[in-house]
C-alpha atoms as an extended CHARMM CRD file, in Angstrom:
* protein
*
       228  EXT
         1         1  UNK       CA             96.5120000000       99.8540000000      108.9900000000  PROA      1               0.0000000000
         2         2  UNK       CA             95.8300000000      100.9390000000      112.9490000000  PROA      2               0.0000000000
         3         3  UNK       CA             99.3400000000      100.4750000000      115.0390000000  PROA      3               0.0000000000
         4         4  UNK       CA             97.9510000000       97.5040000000      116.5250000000  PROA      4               0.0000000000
         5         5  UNK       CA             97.0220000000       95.3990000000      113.4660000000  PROA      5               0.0000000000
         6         6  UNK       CA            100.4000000000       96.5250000000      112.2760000000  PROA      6               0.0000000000
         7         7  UNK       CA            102.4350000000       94.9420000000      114.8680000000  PROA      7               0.0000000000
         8         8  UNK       CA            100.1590000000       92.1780000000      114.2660000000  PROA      8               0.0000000000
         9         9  UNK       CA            101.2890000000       91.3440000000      111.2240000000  PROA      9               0.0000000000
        10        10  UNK       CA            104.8350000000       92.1370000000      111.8110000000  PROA      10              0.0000000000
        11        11  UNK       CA            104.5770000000       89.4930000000      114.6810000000  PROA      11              0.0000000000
        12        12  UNK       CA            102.8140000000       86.7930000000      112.1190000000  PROA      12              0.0000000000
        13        13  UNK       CA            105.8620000000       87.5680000000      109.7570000000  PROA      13              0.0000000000
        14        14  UNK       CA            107.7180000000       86.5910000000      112.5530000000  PROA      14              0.0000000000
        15        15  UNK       CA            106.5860000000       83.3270000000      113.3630000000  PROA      15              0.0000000000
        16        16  UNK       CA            106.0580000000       82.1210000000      109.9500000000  PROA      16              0.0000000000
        17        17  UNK       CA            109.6940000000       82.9560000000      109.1060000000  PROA      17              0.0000000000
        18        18  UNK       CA            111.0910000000       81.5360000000      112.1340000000  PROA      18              0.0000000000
        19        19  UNK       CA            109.0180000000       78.5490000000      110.9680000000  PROA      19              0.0000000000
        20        20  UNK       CA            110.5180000000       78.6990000000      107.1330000000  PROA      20              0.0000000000
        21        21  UNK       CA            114.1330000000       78.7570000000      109.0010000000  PROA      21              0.0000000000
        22        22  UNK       CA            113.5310000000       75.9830000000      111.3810000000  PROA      22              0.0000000000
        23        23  UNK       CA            111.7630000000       73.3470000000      109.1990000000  PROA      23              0.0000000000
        24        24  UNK       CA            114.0080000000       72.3640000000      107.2250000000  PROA      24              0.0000000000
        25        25  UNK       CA            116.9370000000       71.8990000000      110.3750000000  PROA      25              0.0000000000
        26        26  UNK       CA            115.0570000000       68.5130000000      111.4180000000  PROA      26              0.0000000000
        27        27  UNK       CA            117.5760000000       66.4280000000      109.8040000000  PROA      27              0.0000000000
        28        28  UNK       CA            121.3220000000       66.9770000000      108.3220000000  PROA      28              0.0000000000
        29        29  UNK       CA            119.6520000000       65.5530000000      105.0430000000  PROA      29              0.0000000000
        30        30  UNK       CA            117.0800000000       68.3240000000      104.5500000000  PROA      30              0.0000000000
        31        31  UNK       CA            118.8540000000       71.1830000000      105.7330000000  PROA      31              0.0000000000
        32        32  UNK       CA            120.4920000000       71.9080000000      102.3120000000  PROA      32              0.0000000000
        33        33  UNK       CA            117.4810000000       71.6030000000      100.1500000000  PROA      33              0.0000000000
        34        34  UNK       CA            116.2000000000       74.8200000000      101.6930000000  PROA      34              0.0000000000
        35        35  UNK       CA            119.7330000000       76.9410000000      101.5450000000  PROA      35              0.0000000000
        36        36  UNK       CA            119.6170000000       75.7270000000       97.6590000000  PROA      36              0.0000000000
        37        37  UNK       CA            116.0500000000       76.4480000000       96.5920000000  PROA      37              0.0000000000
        38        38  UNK       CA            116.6180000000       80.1560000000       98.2620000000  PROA      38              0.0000000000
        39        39  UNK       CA            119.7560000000       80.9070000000       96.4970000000  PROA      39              0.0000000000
        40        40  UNK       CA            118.5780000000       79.5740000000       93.0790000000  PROA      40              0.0000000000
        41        41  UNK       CA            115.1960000000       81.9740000000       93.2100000000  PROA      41              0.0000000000
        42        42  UNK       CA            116.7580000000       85.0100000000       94.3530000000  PROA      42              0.0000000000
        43        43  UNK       CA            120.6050000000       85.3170000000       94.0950000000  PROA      43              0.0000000000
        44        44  UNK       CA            122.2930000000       82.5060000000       91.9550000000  PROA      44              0.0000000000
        45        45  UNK       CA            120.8220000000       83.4770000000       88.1610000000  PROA      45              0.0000000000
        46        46  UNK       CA            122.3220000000       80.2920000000       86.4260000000  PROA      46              0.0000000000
        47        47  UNK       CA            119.9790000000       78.0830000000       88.0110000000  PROA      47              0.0000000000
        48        48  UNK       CA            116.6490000000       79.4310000000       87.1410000000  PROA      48              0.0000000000
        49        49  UNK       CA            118.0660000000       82.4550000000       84.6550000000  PROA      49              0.0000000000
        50        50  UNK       CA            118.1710000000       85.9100000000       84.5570000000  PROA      50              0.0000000000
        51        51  UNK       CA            114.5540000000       86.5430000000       82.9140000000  PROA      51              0.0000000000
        52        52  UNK       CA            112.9800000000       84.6910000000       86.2670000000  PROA      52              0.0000000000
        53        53  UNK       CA            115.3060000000       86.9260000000       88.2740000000  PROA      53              0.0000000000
        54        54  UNK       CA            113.6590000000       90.0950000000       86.0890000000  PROA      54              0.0000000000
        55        55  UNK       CA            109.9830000000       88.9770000000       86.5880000000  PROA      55              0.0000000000
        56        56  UNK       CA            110.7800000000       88.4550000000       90.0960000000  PROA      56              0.0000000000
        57        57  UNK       CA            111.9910000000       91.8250000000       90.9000000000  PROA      57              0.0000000000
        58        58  UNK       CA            109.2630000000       93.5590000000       88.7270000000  PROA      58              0.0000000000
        59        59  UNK       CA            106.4930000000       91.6700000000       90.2230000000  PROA      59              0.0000000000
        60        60  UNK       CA            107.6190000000       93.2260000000       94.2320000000  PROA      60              0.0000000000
        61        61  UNK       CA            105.3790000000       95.1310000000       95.8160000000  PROA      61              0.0000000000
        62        62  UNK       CA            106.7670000000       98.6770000000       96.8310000000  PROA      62              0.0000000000
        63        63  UNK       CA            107.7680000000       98.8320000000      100.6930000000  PROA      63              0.0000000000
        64        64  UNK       CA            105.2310000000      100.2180000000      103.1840000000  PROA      64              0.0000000000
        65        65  UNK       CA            105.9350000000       98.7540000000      106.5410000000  PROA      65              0.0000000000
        66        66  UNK       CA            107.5460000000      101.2330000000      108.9770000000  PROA      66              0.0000000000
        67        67  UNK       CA            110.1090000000       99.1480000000      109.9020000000  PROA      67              0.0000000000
        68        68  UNK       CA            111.0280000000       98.6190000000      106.6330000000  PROA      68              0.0000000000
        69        69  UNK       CA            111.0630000000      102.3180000000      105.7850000000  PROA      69              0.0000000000
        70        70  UNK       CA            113.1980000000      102.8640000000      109.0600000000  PROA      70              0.0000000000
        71        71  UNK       CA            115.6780000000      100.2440000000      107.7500000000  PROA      71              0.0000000000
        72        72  UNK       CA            116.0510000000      101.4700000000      103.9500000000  PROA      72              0.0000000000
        73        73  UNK       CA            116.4940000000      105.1430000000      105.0950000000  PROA      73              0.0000000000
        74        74  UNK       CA            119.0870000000      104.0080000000      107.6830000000  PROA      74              0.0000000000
        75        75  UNK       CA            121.0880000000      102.0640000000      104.8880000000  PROA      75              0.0000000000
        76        76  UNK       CA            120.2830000000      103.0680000000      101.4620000000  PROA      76              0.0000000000
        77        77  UNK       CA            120.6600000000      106.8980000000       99.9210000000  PROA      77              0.0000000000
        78        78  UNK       CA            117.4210000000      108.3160000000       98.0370000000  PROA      78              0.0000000000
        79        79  UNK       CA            117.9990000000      108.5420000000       94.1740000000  PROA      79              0.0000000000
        80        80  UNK       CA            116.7530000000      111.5870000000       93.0250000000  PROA      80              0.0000000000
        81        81  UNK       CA            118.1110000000      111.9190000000       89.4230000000  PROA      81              0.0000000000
        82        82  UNK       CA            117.8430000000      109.5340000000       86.6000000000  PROA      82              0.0000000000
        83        83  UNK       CA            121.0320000000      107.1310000000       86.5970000000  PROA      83              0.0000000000
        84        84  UNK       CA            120.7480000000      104.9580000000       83.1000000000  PROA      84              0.0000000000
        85        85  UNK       CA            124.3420000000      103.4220000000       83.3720000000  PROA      85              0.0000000000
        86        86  UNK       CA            123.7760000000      101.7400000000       86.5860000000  PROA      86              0.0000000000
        87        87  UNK       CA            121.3720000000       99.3940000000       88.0510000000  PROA      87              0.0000000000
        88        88  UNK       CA            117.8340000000       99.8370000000       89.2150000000  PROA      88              0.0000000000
        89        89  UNK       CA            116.7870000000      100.9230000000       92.7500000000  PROA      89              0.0000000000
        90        90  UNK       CA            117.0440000000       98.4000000000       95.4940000000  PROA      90              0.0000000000
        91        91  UNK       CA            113.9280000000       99.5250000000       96.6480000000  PROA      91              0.0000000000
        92        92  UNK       CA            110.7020000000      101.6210000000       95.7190000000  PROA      92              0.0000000000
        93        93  UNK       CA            108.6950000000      102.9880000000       98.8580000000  PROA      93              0.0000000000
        94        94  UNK       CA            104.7430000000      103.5660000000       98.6870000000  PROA      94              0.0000000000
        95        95  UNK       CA            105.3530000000      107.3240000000       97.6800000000  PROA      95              0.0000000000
        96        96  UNK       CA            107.6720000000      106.1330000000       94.4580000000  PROA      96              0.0000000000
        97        97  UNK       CA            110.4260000000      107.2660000000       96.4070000000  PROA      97              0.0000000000
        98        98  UNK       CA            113.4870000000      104.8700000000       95.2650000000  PROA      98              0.0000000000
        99        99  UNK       CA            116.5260000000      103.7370000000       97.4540000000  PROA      99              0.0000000000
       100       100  UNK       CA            119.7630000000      102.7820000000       95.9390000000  PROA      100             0.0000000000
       101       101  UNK       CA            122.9570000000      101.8900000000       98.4330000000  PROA      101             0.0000000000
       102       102  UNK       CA            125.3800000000      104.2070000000       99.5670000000  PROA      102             0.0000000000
       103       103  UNK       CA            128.0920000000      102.9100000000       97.1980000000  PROA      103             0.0000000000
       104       104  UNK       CA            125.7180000000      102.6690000000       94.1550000000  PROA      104             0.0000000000
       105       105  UNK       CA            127.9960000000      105.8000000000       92.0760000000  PROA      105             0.0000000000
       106       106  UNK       CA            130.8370000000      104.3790000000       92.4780000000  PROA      106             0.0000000000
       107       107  UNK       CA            128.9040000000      100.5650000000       91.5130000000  PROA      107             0.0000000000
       108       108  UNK       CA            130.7420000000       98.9880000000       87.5410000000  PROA      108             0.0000000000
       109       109  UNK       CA            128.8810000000      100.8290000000       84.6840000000  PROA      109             0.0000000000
       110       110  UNK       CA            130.6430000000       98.8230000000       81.9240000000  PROA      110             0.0000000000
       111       111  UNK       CA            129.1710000000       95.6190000000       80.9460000000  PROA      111             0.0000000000
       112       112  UNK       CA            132.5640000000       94.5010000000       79.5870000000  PROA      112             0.0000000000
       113       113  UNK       CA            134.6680000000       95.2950000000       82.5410000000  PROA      113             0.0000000000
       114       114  UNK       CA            132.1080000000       94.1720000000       84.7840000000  PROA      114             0.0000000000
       115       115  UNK       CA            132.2350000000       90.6890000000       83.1440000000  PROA      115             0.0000000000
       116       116  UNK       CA            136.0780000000       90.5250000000       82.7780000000  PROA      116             0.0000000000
       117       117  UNK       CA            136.4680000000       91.5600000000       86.6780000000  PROA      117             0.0000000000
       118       118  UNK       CA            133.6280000000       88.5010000000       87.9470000000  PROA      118             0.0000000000
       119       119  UNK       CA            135.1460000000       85.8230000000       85.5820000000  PROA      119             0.0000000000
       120       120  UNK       CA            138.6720000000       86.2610000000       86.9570000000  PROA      120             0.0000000000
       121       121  UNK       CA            137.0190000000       86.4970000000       90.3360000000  PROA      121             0.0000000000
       122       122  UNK       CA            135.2290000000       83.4050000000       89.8800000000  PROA      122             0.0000000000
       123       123  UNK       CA            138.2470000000       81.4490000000       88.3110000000  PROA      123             0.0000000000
       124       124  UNK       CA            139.9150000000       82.4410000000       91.7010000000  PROA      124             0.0000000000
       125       125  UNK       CA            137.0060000000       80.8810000000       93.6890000000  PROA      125             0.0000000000
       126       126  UNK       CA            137.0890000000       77.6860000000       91.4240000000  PROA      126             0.0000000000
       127       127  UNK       CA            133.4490000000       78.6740000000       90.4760000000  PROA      127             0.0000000000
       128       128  UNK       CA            131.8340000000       76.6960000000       87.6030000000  PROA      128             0.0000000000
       129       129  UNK       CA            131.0270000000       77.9350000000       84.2440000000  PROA      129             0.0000000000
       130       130  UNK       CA            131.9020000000       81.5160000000       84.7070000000  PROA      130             0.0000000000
       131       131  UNK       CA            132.3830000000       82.7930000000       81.3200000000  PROA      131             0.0000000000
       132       132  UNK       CA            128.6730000000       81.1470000000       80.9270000000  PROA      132             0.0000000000
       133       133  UNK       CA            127.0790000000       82.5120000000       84.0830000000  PROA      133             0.0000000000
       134       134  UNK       CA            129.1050000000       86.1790000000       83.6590000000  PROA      134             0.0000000000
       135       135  UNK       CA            125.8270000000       87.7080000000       81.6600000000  PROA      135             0.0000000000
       136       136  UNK       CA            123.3870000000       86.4520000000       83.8230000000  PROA      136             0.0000000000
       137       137  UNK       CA            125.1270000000       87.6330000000       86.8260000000  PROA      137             0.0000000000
       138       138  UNK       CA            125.2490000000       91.4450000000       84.5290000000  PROA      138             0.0000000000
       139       139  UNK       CA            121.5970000000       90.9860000000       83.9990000000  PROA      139             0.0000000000
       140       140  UNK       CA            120.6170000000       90.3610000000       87.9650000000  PROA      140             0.0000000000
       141       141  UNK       CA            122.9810000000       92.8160000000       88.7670000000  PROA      141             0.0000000000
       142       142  UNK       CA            121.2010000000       95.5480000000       86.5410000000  PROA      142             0.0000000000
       143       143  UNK       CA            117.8500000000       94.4210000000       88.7110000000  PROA      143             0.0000000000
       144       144  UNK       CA            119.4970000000       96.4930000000       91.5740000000  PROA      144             0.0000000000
       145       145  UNK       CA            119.0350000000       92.9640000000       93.4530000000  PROA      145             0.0000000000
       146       146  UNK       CA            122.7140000000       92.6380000000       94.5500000000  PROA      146             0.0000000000
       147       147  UNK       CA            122.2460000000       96.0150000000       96.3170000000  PROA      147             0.0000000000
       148       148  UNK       CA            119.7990000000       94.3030000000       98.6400000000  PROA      148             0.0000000000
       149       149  UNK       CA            122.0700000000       91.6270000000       99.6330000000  PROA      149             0.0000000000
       150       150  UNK       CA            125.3890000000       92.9670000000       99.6990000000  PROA      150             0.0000000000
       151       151  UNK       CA            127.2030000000       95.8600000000      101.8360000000  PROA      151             0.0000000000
       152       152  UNK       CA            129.7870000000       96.7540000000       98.9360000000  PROA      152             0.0000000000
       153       153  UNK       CA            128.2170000000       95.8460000000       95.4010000000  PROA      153             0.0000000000
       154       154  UNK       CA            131.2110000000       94.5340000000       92.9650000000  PROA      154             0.0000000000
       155       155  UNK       CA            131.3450000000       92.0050000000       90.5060000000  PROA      155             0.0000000000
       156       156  UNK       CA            134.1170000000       90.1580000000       92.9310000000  PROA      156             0.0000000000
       157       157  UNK       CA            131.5150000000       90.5580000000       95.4530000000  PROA      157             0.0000000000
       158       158  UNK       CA            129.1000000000       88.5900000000       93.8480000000  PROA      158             0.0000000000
       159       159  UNK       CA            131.4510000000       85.9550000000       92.9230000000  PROA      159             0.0000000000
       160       160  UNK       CA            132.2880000000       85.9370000000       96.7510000000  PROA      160             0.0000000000
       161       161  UNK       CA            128.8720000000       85.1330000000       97.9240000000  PROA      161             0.0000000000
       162       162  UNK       CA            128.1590000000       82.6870000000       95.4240000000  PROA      162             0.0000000000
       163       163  UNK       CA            131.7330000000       80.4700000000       96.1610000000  PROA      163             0.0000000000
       164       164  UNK       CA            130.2360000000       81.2770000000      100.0850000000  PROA      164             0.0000000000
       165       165  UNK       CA            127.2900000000       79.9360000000       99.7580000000  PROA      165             0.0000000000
       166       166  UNK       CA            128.6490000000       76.7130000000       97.4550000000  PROA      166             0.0000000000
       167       167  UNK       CA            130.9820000000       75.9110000000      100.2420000000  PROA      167             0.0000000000
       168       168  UNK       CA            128.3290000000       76.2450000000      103.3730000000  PROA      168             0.0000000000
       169       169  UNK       CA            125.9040000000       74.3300000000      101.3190000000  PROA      169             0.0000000000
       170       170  UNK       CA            128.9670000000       71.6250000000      100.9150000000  PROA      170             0.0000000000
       171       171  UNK       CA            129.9030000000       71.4500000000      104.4590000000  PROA      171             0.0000000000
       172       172  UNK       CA            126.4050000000       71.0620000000      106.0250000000  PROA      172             0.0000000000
       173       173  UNK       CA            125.9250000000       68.3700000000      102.9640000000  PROA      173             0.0000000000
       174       174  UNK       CA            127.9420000000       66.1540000000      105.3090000000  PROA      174             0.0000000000
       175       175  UNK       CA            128.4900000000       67.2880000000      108.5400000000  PROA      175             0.0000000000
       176       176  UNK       CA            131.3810000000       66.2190000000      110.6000000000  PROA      176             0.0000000000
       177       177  UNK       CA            131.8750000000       66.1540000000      114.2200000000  PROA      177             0.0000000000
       178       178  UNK       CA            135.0910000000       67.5750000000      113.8650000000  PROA      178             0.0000000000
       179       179  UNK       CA            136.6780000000       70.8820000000      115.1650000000  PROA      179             0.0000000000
       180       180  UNK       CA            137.9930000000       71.1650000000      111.4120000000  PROA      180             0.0000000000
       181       181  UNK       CA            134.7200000000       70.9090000000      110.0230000000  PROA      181             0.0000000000
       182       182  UNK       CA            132.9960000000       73.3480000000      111.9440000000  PROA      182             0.0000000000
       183       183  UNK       CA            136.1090000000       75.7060000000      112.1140000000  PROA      183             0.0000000000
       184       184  UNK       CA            135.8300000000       75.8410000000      108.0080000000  PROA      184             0.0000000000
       185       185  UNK       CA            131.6850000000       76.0200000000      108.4480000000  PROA      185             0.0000000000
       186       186  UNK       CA            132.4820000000       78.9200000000      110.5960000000  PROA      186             0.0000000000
       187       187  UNK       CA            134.9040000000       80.7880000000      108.8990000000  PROA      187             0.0000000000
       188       188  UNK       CA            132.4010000000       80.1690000000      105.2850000000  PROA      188             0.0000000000
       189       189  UNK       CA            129.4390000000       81.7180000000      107.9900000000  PROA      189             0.0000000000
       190       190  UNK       CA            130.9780000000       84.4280000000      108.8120000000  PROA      190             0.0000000000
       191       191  UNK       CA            132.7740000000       85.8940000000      105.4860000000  PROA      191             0.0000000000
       192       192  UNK       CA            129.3560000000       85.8740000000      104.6990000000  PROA      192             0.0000000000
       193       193  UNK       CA            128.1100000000       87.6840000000      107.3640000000  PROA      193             0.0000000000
       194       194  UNK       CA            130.5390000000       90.1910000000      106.9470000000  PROA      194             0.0000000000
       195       195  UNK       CA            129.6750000000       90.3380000000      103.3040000000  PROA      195             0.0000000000
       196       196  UNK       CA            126.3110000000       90.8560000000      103.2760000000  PROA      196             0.0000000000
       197       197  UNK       CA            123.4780000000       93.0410000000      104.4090000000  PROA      197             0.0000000000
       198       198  UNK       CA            121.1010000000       92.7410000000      107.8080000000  PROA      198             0.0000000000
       199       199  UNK       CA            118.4170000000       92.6140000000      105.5690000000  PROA      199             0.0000000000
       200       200  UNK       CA            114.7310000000       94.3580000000      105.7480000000  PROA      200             0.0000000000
       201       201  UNK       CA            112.6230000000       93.2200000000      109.0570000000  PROA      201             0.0000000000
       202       202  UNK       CA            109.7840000000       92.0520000000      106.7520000000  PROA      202             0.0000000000
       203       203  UNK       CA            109.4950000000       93.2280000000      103.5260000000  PROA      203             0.0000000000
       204       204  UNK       CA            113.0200000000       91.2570000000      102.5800000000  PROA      204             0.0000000000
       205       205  UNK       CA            112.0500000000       88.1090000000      104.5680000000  PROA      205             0.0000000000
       206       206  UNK       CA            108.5580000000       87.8150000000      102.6490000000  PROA      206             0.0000000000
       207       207  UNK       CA            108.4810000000       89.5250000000       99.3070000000  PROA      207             0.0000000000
       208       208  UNK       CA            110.6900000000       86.4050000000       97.7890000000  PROA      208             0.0000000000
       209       209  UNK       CA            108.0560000000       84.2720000000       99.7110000000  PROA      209             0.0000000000
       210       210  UNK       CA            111.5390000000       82.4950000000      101.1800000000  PROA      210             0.0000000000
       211       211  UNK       CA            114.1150000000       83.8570000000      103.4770000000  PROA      211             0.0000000000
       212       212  UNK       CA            117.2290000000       85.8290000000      102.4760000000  PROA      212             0.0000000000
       213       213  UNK       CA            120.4010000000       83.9450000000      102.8280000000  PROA      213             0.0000000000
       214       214  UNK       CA            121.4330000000       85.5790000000      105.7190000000  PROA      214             0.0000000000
       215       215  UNK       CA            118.2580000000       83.9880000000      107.5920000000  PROA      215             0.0000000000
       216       216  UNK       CA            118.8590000000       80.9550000000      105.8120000000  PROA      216             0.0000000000
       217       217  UNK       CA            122.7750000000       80.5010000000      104.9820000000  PROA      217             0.0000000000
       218       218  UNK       CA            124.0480000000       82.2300000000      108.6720000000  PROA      218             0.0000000000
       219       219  UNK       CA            121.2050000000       82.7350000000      111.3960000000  PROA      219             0.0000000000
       220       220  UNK       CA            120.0370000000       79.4320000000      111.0600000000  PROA      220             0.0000000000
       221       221  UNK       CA            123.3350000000       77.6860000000      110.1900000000  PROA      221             0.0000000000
       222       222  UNK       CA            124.8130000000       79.1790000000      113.3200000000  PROA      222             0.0000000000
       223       223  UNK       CA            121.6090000000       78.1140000000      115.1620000000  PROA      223             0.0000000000
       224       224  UNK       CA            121.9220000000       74.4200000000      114.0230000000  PROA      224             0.0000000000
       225       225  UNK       CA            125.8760000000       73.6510000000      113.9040000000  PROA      225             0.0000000000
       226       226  UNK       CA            127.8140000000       76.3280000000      115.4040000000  PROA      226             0.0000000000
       227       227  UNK       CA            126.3640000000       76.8730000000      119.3520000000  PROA      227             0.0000000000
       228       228  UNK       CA            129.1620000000       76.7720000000      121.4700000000  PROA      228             0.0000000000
């Protein structure tokens, strides 16, 4: 692909994810269907299940786009040796070259401990079914997924986003026109800013064929509720 038809494409990425973000902002009633549907298919395993999750992951595509490349070598570390304790590479480029994040040695490598530190995590966070969802969450987590989305990759870190992403999903349910409301919207929006990762320019906003939550759960959450 010539430089031009490249930037092309990265352009129609563009505009049909800025088009995925915005449609469903029309009303206060659809917005959440959208923020739900993402999370479910790519980050919240007790919805769909782990084994979707799996097929999901092995079905990607391995990153060409420059930008991409540029992003992954900015934030990840290569993995040159064989690491069977600890999750699967965040990302495989065109050359089979794979990308794991920075704090991926120091990630949980015991199933056990990695269960018994989310569950009392997610009993902190009022989460739901923990003790049922614990595996799953293992299971994703082995996909290298959570490495995508989040800047420091712990089992307390996963329970994080999820309660973060329950609560935003809550307050734009029913939105309030209320300096409370949008004080607790904003404070939800920007833990999980903080939390997470900028994400790829295009390979992360189209190989899920939805956007990541930060596109979907701050960028356009911000856009729609929070403008001063």
């Amino acid at each position: 692909m010539n430089a031009n038809a490249r930037q092309r494409a990265v352009e129609t990425n563009a505009v049909v994810m800025e088009k995925r973000i915005r449609a469903p902002l029309r009303s206060h009633r659809s917005l959440p269907r959208l923020p739900r549907e993402i999370f479910a298919a790519t980050h919240n395993v007790r919805a769909k299940g782990a084994k979707l999750l799996e097929d999901t992951i092995k079905s990607l595509q391995p990153v060409t786009d420059p930008l991409d490349i540029a992003y992954i070598k900015a934030h990840f570390q290569p993995l040159t040796a064989t690491a069977t304790l600890l999750p699967q590479p965040s990302y495989v480029l065109a050359d089979g070259s794979r990308y794991v994040p920075l704090d991926y040695f120091d990630q949980e490598t015991d199933r056990d401990r990695f269960l018994a530190r989310y569950i009392a995590k997610a009993h902190e966070l009022q989460i739901e079914d923990a003790e049922r969802s614990a595996p799953e969450q293992w299971e994703a987590f082995q996909t290298g997924i959570y490495g995508v989305c989040l800047r420091s990759v712990t089992p307390e870190n996963i329970a994080v986003k999820e309660a973060l992403v329950r609560d935003i999903e809550r307050l734009i349910e029913t939105p309030a026109d209320s300096a409370a409301w949008r004080r607790e919207l904003r404070s939800a929006v920007d833990a999980l800013d903080a939390l997470e990762m900028p994400f790829s320019p295009v390979y992360d906003r189209i190989a899920f064929g939805r956007p990541p939550t930060r596109d979907s759960h701050i960028t356009a959450v911000r856009e729609r509720f929070l403008q001063e």
